[in-house]
Backbone as XML, in Angstrom:
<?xml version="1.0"?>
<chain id="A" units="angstrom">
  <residue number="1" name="UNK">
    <atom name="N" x="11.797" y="-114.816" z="-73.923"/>
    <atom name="CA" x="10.471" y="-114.782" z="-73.319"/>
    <atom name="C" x="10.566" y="-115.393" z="-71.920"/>
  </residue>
  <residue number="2" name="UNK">
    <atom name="N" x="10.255" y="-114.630" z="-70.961"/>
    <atom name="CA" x="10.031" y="-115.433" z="-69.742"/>
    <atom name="C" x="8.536" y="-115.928" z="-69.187"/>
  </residue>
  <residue number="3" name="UNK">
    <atom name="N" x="8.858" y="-117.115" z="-68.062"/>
    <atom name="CA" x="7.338" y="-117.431" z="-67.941"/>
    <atom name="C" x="5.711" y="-116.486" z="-67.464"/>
  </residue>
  <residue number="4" name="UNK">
    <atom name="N" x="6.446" y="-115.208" z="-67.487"/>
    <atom name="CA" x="4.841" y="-114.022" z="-67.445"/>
    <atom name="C" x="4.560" y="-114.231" z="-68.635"/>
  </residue>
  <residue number="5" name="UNK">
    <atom name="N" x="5.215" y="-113.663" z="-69.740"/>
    <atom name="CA" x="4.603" y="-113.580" z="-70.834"/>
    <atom name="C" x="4.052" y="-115.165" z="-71.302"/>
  </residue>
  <residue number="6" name="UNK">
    <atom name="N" x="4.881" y="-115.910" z="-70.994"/>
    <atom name="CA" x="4.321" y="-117.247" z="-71.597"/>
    <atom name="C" x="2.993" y="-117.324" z="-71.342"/>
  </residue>
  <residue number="7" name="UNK">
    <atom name="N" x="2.736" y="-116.995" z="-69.361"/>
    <atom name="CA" x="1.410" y="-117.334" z="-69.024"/>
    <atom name="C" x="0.905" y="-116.419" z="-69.642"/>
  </residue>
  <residue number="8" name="UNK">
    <atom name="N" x="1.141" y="-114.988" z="-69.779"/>
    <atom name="CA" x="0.069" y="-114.169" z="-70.712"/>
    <atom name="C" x="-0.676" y="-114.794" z="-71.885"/>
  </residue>
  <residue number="9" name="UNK">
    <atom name="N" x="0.714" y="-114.978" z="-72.422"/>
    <atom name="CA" x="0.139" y="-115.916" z="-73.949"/>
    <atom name="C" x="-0.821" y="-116.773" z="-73.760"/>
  </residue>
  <residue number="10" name="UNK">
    <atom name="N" x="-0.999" y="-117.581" z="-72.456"/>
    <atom name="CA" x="-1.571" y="-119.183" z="-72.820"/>
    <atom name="C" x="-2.802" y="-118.669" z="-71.959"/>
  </residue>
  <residue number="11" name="UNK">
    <atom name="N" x="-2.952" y="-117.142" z="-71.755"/>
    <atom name="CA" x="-4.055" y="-116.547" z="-70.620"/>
    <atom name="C" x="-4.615" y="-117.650" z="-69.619"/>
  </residue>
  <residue number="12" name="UNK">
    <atom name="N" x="-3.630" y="-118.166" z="-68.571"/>
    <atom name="CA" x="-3.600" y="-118.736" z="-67.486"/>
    <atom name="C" x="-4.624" y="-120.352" z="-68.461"/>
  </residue>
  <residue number="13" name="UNK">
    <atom name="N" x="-4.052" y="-121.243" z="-69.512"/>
    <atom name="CA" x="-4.572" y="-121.672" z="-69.502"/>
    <atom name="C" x="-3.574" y="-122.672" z="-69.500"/>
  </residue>
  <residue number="14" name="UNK">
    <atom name="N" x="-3.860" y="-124.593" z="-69.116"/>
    <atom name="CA" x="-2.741" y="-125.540" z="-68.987"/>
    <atom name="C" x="-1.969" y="-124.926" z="-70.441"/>
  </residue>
  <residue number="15" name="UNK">
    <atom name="N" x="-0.604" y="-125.978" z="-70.706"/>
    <atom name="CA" x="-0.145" y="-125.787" z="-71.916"/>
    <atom name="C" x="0.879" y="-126.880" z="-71.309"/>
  </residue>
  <residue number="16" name="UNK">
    <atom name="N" x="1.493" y="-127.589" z="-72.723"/>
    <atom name="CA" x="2.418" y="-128.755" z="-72.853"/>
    <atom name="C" x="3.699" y="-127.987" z="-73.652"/>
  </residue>
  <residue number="17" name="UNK">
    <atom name="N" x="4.649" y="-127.773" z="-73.329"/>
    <atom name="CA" x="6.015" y="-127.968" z="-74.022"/>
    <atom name="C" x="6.540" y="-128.748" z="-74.459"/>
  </residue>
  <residue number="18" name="UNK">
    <atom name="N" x="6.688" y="-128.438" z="-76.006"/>
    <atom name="CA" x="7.158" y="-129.736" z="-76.870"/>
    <atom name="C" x="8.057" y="-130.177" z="-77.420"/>
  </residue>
  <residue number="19" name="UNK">
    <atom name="N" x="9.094" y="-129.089" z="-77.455"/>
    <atom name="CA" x="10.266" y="-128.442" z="-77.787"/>
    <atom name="C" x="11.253" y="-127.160" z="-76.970"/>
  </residue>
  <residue number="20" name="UNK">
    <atom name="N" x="12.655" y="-127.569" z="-76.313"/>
    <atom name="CA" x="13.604" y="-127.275" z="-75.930"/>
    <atom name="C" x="14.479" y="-126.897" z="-76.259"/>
  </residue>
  <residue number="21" name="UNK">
    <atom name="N" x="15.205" y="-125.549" z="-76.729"/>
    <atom name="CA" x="16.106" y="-125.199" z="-77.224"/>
    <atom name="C" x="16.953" y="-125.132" z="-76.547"/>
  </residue>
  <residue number="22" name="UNK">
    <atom name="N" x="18.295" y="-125.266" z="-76.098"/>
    <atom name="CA" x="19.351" y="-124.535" z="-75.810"/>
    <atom name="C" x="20.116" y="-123.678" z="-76.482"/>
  </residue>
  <residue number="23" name="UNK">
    <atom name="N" x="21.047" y="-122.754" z="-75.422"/>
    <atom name="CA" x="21.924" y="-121.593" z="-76.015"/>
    <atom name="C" x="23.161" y="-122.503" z="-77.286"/>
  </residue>
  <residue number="24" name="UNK">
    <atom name="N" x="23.204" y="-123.822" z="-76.330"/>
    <atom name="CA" x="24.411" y="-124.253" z="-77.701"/>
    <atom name="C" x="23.554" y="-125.227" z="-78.860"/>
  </residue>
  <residue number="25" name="UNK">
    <atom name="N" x="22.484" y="-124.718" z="-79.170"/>
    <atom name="CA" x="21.798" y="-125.428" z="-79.875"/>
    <atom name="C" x="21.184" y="-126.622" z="-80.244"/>
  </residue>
  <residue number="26" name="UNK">
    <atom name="N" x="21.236" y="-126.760" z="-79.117"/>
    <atom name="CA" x="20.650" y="-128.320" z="-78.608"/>
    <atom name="C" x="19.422" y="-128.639" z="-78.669"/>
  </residue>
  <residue number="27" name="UNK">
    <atom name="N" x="18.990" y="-129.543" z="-79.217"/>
    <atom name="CA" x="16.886" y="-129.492" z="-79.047"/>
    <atom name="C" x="16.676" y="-130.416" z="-78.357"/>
  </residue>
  <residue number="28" name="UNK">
    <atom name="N" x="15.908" y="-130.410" z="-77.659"/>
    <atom name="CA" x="15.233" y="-131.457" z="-76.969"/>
    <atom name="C" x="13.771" y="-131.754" z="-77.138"/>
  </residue>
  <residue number="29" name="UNK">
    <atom name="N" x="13.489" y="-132.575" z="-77.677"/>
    <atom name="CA" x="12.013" y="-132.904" z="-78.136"/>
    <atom name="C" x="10.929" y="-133.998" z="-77.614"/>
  </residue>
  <residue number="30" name="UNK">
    <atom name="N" x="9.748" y="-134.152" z="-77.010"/>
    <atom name="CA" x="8.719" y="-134.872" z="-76.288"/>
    <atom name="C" x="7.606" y="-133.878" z="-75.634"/>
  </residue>
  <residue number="31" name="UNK">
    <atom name="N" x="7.204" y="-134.119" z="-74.245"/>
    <atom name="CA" x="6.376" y="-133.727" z="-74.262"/>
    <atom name="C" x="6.054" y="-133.134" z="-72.718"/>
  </residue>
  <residue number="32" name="UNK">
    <atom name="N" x="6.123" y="-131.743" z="-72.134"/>
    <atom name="CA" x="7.175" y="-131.425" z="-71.060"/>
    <atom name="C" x="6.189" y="-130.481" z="-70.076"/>
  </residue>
  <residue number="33" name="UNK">
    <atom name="N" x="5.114" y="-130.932" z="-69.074"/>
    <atom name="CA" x="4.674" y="-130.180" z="-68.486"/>
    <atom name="C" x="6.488" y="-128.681" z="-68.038"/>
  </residue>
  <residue number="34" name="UNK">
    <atom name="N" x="5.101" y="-127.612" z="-67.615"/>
    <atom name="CA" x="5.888" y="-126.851" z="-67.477"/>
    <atom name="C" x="6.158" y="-126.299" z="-65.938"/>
  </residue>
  <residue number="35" name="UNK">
    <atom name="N" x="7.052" y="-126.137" z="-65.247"/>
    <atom name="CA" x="7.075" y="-126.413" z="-63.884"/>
    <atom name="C" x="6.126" y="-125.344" z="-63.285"/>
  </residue>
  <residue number="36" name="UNK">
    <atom name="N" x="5.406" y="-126.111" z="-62.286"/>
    <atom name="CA" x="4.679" y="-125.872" z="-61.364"/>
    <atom name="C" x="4.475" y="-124.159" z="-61.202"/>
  </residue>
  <residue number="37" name="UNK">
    <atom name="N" x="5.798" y="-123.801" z="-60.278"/>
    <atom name="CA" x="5.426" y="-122.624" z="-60.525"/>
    <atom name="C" x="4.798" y="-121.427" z="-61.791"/>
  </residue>
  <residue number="38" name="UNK">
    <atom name="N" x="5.351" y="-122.142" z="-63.130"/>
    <atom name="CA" x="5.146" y="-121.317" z="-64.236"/>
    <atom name="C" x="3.506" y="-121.886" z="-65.012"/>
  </residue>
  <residue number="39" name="UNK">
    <atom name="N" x="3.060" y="-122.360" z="-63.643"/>
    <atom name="CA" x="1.647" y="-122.986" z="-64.149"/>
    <atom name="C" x="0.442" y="-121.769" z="-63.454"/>
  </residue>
  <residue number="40" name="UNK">
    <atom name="N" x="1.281" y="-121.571" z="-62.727"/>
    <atom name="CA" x="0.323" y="-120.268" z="-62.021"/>
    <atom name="C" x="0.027" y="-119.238" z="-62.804"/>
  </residue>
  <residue number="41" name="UNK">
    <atom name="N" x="-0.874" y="-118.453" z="-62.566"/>
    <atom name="CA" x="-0.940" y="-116.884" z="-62.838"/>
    <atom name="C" x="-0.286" y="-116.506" z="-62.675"/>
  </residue>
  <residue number="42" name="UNK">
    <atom name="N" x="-0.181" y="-115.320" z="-63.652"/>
    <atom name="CA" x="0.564" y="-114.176" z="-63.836"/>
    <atom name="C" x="1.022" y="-113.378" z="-62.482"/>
  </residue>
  <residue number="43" name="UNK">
    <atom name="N" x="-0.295" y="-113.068" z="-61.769"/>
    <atom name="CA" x="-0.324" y="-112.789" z="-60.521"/>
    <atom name="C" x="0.209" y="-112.876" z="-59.193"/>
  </residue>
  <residue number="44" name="UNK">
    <atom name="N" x="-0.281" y="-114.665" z="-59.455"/>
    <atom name="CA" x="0.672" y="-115.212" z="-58.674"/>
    <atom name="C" x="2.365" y="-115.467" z="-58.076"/>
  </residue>
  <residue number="45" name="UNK">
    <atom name="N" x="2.646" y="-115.483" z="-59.304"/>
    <atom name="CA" x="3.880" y="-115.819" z="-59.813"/>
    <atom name="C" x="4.513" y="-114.718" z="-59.358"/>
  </residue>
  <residue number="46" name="UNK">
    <atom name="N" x="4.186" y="-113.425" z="-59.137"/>
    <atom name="CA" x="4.874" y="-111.950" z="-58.819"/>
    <atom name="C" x="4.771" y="-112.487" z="-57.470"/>
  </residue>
  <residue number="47" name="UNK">
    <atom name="N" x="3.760" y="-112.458" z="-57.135"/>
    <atom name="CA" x="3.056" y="-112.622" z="-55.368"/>
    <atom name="C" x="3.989" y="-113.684" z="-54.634"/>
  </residue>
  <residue number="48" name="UNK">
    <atom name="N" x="4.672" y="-114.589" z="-56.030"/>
    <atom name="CA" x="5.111" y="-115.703" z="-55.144"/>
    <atom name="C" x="6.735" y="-115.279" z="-55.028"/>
  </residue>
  <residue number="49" name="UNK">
    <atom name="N" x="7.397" y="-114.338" z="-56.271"/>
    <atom name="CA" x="8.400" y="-113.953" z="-56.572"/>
    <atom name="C" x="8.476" y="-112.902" z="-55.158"/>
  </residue>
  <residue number="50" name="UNK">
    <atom name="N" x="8.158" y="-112.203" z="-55.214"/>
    <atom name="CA" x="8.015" y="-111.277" z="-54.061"/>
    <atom name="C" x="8.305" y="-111.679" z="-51.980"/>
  </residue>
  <residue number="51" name="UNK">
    <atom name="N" x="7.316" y="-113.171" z="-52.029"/>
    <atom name="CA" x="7.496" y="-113.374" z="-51.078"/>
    <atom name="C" x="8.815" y="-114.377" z="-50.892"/>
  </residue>
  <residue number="52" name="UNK">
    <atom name="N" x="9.658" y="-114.417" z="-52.123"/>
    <atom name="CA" x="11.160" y="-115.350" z="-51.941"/>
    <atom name="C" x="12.266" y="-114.060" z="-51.880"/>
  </residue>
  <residue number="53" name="UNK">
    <atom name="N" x="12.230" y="-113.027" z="-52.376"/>
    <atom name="CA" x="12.505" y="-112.023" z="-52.698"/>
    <atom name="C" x="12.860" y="-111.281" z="-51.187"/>
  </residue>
  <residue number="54" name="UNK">
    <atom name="N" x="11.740" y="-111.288" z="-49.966"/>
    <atom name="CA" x="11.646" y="-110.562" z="-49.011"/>
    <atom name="C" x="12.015" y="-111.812" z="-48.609"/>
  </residue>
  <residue number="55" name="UNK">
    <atom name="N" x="12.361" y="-112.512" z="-48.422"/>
    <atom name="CA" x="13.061" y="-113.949" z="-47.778"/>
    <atom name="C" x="11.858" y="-113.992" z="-46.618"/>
  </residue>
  <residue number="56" name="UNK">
    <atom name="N" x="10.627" y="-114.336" z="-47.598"/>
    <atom name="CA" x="9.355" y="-115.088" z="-46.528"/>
    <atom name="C" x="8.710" y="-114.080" z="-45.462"/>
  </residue>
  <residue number="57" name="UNK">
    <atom name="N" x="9.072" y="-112.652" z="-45.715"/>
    <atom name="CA" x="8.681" y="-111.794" z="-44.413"/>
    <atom name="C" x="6.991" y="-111.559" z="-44.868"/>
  </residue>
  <residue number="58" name="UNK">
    <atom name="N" x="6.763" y="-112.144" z="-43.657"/>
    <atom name="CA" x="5.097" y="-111.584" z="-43.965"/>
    <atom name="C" x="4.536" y="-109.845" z="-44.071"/>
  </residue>
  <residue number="59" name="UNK">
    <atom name="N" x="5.484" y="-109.493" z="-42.693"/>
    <atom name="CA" x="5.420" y="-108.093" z="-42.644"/>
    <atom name="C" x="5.398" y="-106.984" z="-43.824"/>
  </residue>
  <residue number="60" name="UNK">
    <atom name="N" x="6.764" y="-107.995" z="-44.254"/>
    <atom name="CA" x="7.464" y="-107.204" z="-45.814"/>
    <atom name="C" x="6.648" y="-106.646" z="-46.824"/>
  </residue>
  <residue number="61" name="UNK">
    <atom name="N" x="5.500" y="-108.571" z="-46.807"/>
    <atom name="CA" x="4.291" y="-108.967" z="-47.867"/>
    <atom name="C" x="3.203" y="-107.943" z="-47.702"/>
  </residue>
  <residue number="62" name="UNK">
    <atom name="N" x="3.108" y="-107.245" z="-46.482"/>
    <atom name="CA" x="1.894" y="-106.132" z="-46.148"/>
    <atom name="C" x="2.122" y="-105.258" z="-47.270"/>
  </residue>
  <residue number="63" name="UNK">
    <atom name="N" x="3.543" y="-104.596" z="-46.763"/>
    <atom name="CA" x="4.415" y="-103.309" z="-47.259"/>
    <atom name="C" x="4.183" y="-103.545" z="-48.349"/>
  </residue>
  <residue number="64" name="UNK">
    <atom name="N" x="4.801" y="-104.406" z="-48.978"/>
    <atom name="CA" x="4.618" y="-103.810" z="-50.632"/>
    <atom name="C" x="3.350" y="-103.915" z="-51.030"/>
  </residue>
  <residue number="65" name="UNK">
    <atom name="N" x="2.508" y="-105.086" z="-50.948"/>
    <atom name="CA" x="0.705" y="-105.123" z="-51.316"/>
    <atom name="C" x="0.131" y="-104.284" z="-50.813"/>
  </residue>
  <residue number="66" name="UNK">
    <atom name="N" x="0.339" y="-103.589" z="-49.530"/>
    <atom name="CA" x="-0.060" y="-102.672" z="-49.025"/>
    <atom name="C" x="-2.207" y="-103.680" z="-48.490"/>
  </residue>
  <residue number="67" name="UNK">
    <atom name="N" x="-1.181" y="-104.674" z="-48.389"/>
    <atom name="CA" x="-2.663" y="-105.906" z="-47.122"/>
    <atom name="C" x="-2.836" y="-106.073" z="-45.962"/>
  </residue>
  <residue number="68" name="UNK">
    <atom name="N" x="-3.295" y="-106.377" z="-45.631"/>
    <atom name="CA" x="-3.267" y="-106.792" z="-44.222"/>
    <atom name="C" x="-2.617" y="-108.656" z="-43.912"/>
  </residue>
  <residue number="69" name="UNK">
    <atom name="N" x="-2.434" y="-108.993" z="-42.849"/>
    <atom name="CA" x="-1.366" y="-110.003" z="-42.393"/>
    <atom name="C" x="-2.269" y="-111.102" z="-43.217"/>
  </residue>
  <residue number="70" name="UNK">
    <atom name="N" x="-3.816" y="-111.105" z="-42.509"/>
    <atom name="CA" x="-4.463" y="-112.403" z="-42.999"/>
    <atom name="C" x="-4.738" y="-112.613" z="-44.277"/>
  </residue>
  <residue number="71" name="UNK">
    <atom name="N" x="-4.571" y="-111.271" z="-45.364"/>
    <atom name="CA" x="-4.972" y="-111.120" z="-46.455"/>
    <atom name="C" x="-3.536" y="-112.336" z="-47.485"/>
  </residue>
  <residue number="72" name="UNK">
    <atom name="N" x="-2.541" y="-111.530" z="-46.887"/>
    <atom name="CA" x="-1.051" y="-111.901" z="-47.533"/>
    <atom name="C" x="-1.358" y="-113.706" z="-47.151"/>
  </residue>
  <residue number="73" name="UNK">
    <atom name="N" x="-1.715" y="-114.100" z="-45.876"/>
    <atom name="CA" x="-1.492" y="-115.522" z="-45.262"/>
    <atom name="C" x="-2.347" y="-116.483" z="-46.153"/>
  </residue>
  <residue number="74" name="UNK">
    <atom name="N" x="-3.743" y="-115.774" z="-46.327"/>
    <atom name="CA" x="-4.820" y="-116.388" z="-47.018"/>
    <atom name="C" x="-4.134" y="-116.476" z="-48.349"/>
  </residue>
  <residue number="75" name="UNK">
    <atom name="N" x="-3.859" y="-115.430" z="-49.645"/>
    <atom name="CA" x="-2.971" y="-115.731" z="-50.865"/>
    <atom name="C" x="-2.282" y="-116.755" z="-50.755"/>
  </residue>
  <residue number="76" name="UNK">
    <atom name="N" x="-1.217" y="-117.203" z="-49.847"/>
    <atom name="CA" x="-0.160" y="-117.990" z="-49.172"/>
    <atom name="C" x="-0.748" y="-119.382" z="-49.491"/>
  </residue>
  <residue number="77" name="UNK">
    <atom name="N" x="-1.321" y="-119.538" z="-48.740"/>
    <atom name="CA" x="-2.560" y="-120.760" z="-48.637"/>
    <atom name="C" x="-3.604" y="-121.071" z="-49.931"/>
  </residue>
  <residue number="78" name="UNK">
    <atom name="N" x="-3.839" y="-119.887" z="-50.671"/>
    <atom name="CA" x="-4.709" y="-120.415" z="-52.062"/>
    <atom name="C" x="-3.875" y="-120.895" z="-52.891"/>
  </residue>
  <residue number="79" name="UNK">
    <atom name="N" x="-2.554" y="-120.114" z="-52.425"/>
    <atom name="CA" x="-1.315" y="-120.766" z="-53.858"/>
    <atom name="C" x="-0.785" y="-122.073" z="-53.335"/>
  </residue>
  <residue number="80" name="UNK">
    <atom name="N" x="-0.516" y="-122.110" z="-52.307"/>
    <atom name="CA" x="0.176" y="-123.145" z="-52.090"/>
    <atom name="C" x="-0.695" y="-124.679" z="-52.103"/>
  </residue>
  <residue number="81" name="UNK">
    <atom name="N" x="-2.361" y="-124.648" z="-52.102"/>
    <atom name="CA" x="-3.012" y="-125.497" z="-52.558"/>
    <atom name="C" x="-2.749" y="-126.141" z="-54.428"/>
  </residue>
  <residue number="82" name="UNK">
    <atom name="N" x="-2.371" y="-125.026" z="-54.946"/>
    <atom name="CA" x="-2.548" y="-125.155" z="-56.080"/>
    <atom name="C" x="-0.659" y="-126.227" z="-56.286"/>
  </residue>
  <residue number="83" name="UNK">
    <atom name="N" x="0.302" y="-125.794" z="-55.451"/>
    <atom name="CA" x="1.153" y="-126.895" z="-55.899"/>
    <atom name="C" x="1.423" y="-128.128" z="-54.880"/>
  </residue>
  <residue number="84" name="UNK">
    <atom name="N" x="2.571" y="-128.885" z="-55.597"/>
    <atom name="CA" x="2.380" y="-130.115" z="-55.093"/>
    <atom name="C" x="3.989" y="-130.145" z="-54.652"/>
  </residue>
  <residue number="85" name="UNK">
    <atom name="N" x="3.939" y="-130.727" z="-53.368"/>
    <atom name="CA" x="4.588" y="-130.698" z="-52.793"/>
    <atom name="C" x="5.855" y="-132.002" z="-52.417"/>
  </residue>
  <residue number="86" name="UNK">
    <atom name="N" x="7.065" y="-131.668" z="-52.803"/>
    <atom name="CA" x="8.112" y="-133.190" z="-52.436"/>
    <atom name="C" x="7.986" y="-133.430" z="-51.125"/>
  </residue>
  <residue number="87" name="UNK">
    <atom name="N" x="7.734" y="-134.970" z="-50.547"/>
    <atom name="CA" x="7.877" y="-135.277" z="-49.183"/>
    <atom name="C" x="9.036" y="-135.132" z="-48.762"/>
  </residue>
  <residue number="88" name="UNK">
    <atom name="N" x="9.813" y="-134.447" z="-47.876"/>
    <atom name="CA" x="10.544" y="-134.184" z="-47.436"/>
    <atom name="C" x="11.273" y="-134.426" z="-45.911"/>
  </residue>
  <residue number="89" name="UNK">
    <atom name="N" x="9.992" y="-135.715" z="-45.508"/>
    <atom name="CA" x="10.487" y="-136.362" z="-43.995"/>
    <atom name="C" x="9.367" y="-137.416" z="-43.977"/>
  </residue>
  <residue number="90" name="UNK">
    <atom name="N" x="9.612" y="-138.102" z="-45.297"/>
    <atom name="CA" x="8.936" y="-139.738" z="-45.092"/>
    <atom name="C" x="8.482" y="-139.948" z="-44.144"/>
  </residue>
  <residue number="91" name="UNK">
    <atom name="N" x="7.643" y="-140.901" z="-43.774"/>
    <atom name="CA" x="7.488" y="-141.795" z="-42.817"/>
    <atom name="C" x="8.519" y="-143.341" z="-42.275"/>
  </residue>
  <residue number="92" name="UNK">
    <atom name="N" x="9.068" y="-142.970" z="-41.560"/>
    <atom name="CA" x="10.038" y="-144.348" z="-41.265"/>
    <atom name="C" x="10.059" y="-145.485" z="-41.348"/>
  </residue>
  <residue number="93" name="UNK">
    <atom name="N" x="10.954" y="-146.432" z="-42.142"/>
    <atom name="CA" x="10.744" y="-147.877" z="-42.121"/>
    <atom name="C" x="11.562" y="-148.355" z="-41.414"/>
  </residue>
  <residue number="94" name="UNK">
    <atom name="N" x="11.252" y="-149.766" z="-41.292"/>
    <atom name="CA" x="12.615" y="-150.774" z="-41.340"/>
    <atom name="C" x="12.940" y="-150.618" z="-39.581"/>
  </residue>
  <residue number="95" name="UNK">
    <atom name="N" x="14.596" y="-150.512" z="-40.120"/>
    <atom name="CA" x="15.571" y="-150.333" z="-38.621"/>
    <atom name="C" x="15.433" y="-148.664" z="-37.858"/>
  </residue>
  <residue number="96" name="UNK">
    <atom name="N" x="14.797" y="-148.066" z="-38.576"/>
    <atom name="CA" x="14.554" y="-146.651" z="-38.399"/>
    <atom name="C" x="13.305" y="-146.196" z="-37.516"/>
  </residue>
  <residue number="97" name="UNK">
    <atom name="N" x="12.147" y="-147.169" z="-38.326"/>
    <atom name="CA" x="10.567" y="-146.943" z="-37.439"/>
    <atom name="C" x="11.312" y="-147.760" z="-36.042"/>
  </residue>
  <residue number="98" name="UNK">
    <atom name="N" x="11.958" y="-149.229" z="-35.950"/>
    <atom name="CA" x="12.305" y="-149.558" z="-34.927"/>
    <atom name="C" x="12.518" y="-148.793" z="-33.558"/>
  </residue>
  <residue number="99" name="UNK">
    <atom name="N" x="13.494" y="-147.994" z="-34.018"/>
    <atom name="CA" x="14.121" y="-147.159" z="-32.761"/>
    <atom name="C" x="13.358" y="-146.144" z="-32.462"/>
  </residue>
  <residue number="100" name="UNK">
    <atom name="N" x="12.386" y="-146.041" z="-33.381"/>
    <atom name="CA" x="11.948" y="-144.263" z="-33.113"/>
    <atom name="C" x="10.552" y="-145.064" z="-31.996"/>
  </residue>
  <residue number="101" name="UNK">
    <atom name="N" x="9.646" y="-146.048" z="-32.458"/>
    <atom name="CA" x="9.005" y="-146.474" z="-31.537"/>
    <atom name="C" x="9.473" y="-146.380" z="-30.155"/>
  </residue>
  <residue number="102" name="UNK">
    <atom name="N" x="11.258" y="-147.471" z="-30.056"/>
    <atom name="CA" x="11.710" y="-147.673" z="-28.875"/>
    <atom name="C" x="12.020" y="-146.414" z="-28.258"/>
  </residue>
  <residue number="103" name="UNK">
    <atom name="N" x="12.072" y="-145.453" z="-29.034"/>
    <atom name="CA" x="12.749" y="-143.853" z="-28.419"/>
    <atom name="C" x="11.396" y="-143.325" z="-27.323"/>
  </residue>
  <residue number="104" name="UNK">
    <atom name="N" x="10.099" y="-143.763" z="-28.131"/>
    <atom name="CA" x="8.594" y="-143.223" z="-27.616"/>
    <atom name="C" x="8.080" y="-143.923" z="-26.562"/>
  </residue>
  <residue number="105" name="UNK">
    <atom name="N" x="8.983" y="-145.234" z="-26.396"/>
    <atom name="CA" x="8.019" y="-146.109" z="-25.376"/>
    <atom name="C" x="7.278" y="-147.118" z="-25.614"/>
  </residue>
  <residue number="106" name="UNK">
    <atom name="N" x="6.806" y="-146.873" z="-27.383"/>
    <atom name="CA" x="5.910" y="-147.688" z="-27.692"/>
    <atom name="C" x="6.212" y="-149.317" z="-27.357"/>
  </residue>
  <residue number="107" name="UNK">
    <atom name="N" x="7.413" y="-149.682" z="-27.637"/>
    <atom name="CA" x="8.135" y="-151.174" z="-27.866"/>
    <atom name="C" x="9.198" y="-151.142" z="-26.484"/>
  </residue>
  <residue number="108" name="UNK">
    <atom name="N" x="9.301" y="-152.155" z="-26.432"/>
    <atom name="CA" x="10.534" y="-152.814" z="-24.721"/>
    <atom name="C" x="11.852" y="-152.751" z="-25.634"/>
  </residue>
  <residue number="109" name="UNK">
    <atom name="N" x="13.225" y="-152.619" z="-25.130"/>
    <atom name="CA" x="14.285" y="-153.202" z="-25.912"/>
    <atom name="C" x="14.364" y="-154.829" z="-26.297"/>
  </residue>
  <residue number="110" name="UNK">
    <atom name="N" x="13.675" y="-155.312" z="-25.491"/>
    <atom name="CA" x="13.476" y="-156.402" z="-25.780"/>
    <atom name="C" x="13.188" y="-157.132" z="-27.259"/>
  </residue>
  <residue number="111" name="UNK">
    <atom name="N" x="11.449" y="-156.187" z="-27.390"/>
    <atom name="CA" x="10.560" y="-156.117" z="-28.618"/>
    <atom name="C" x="11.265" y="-155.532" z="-29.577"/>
  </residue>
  <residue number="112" name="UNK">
    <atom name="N" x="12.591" y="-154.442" z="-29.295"/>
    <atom name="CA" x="12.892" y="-154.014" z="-30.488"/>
    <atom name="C" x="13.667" y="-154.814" z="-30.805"/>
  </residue>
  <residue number="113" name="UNK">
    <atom name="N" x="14.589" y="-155.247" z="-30.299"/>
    <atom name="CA" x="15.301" y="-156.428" z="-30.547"/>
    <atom name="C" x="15.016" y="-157.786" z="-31.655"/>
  </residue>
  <residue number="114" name="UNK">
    <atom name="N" x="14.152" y="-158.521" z="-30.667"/>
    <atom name="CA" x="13.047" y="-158.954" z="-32.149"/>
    <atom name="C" x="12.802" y="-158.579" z="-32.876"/>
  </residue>
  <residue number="115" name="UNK">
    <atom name="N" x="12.346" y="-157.650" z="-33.118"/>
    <atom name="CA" x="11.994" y="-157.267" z="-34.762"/>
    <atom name="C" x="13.232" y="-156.846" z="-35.547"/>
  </residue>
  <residue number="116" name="UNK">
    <atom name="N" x="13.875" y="-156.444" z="-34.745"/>
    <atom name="CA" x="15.209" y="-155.737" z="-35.629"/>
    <atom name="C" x="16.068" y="-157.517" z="-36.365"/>
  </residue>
  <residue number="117" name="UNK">
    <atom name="N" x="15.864" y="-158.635" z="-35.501"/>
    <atom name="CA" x="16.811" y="-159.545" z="-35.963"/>
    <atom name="C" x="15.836" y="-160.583" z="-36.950"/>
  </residue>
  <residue number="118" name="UNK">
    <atom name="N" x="14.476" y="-160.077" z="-36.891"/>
    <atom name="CA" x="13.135" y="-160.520" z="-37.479"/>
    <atom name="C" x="13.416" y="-159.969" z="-39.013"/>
  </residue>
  <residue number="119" name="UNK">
    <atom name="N" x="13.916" y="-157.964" z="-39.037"/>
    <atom name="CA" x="13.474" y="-158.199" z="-40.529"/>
    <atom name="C" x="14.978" y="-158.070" z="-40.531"/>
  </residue>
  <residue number="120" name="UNK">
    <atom name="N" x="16.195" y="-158.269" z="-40.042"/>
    <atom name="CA" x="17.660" y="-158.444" z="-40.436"/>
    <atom name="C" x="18.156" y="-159.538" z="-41.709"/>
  </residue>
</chain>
């Protein structure tokens, strides 16, 4: 069974996985949201398969839906509200926010100095 039919089954409704099989017979047992993507619609899930598929071409996304640009962009944007996203460029601490201030101007070498032997 893959996750269409699953979502068919659960007709786009939440659902918990409770049990894990593997091919070498392995179980795994608790209590297992099911990933993000396979939380979507049925719909979606094509819409989203599709646009990894055309490696992100919006153009592509017309062609096969046969939409227009803002139509495909707007989908883009309703789905991508719906997941949650890994931070992927923190905000800087430490010896790191240091330099990037001193890089901007914000701080003197001086000031960075201090602080750098402040939180050393």
């Amino acid at each position: 069974m893959d996750w269409q039919e699953l979502t068919d089954l659960t007709q786009g409704q939440p659902f918990v996985v409770e049990r894990v099989l593997t091919g070498s017979g392995i179980a795994i047992e608790g209590q297992f949201e099911p990933p993000q993507l396979a939380q979507l619609g049925v719909d979606d899930q094509v819409f989203v398969a599709a646009f990894v598929r055309s490696h992100g071409s919006i153009k592509e996304m017309e062609r096969i839906f046969g939409v227009s640009y803002p139509t495909v962009k707007s989908r883009l944007n309703r789905i991508a509200e719906q997941l949650d996203f890994v931070e992927t460029d923190p905000e800087p601490t430490g010896a790191a926010d240091v330099v990037d201030r001193l890089r901007r101007g914000e701080i003197s070498a001086q000031e960075a100095l201090a602080e750098l032997e402040e939180s050393g």
